[in-house]
C-alpha positions in Angstrom: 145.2 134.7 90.8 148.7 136.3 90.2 151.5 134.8 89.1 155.5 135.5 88.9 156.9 134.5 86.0 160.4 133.6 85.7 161.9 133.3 82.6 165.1 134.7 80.8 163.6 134.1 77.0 161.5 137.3 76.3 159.7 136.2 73.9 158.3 133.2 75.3 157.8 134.9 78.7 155.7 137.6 76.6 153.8 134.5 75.0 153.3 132.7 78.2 151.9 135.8 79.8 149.9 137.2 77.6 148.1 133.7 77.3 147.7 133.8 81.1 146.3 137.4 81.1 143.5 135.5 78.7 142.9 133.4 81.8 142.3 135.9 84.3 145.8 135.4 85.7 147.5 138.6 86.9 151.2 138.0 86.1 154.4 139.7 86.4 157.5 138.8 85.1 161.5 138.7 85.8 164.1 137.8 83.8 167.0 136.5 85.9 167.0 135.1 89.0 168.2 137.5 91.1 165.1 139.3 90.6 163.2 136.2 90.4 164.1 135.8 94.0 163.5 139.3 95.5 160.2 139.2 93.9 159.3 135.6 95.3 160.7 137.1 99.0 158.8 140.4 99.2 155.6 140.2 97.0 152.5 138.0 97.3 151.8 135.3 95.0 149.1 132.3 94.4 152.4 130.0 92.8 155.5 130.7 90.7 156.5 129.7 87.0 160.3 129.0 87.2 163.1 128.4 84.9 166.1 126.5 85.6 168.2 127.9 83.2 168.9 131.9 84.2 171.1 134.3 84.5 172.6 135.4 87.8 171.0 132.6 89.8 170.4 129.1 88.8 166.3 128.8 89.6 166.8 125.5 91.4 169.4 127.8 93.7 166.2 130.4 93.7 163.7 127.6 94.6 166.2 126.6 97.2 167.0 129.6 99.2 162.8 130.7 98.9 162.1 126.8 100.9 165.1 127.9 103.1 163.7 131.1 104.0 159.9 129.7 104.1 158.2 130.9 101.6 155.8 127.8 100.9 153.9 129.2 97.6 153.4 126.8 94.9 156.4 126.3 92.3 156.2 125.1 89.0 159.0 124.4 87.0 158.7 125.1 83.5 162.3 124.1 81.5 164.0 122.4 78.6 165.5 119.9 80.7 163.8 116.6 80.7 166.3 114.3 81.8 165.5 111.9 85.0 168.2 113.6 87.0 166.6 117.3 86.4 163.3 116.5 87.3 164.6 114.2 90.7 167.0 117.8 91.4 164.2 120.0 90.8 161.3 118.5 93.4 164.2 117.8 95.8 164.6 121.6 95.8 161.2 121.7 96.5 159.2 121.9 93.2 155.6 121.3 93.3 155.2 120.2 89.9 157.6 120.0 86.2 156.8 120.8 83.0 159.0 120.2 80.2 159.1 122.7 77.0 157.8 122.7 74.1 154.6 122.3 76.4 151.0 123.7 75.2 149.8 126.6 77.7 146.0 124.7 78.5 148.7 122.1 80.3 150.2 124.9 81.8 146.8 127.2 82.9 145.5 123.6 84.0 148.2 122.5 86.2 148.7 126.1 87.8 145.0 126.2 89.0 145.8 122.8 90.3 148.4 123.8 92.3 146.8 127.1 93.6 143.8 125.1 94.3 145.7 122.2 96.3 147.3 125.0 98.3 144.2 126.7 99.4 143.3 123.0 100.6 140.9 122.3 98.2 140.3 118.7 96.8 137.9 119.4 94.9 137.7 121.4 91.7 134.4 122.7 92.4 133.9 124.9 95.4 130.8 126.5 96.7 129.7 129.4 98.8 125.9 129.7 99.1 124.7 130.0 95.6 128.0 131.0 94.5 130.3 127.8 92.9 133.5 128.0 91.1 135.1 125.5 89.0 138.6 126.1 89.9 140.3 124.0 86.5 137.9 125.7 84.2 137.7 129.4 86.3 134.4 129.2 85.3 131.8 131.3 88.4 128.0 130.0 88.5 125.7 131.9 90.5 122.4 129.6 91.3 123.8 127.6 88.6 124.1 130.6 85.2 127.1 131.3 84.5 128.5 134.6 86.4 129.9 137.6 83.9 132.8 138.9 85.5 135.3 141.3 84.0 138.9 139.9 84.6 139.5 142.1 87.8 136.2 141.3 89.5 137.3 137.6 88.8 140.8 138.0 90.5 139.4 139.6 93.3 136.2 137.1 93.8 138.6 133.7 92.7 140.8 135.3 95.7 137.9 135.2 98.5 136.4 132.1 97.4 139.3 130.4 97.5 139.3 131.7 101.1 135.7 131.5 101.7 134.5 132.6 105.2 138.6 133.3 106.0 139.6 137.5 105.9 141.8 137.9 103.2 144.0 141.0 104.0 143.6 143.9 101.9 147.1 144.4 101.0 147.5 140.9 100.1 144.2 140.9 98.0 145.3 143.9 96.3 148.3 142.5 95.4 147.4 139.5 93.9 144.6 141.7 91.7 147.0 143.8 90.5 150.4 144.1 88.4 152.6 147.0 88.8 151.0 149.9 90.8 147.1 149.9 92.2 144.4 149.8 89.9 143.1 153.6 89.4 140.4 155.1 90.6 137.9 153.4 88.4 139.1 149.8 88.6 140.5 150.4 92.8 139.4 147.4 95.0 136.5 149.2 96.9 134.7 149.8 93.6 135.4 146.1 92.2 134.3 144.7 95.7 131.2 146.8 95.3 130.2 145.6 91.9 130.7 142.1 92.8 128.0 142.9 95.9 126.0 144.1 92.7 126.0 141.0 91.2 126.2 138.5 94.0 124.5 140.1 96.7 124.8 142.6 98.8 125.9 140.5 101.8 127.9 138.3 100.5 131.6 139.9 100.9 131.9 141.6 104.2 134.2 144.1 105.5 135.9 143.6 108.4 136.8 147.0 108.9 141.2 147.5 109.3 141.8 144.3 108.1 140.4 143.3 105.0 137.1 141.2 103.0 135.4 137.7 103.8 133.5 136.0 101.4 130.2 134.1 103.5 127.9 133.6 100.2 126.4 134.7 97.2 123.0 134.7 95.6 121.1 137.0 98.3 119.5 140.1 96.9 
């Protein structure tokens, strides 16, 4: 799951991501709008953290022009403002959900997977594939019903496809969520984390459909 940060105090974006990254959440950050917005236009995200208050552009303006230009991924806003009129401004510019600050960061990790998971058209927090089941608010992976060990890439990648199950996720797109900044290296690249999670899940459970991408059909097989 990978998600862009926006948020002109440094310190508490530092805070906020580096208690994401604890969650398995791949996250990058701007610090102004402006960039906010080019990021939110161009990159591929499971659902945004916005501020109101930044420099450049206002993030209601940002949430704005990314609903005017279609992007649809989940937006939550995170601010000081807790007035009536702020929160009524911020879902008519097409928030998905408002958290005022000081806020504790479970609320935060909890309503994020909410949102990612109500995108994905999910109703239900726990989603299955064969033997494989994920609790989407707790990002906890059983596999027959133990509990699955999963270093935080191979959980990115995997919480991607299941969240997708029996869909082709692009690889580009997959990648992209995984990762922040430039591609994993060689050791940690998306073949060798899709191959370990065949180790540990099956064999036949993520499938390669050769020039486009992986499909997740199960787990559990040998």
């Amino acid at each position: 799951m990978k998600i862009l940060l926006i948020e002109d105090d440094a310190l508490l974006a530092r805070e906020i991501a580096g208690a994401l990254r604890d969650e398995n959440f791949a996250v990058d950050i701007a610090a102004n709008g402006e960039d906010g917005l080019h990021l939110g236009d161009t990159e591929f995200y499971d659902a945004a953290v916005l501020d109101l208050g930044l420099p450049k552009i206002p993030g209601a303006k940002v949430l704005r022009a990314w609903r005017a230009n279609g992007r649809q991924l989940p937006v939550l806003i995170l601010t000081a403002r807790d007035g009536w009129t702020d929160k009524v401004d911020g879902f008519k510019a097409g928030a998905d959900d408002y958290l005022t600050k000081p806020f504790r960061i479970e609320e935060l990790v909890m309503r994020l997977r909410a949102l990612v998971r109500r995108a994905a058209g999910h109703a239900s927090p726990r989603i299955e594939c064969g033997a494989l089941s994920f609790e989407a608010q707790t990002g906890l992976f059983e596999l027959n019903g133990l509990p699955l060990k999963l270093t935080a890439l191979e959980w990115r990648v995997l919480e991607c496809l299941i969240m997708r199950k029996g869909i082709v996720v692009d690889r580009t797109e997959l990648s992209e969520k995984v990762y922040e900044g430039d591609a994993g290296t060689d050791s940690n690249s998306l073949e060798v984390i899709v191959a370990r999670l065949r180790r540990k899940i099956g064999k036949d459970a993520i499938e390669t459909v050769r020039g486009r991408g992986y499909r997740l059909v199960g787990g559990g097989a040998a």
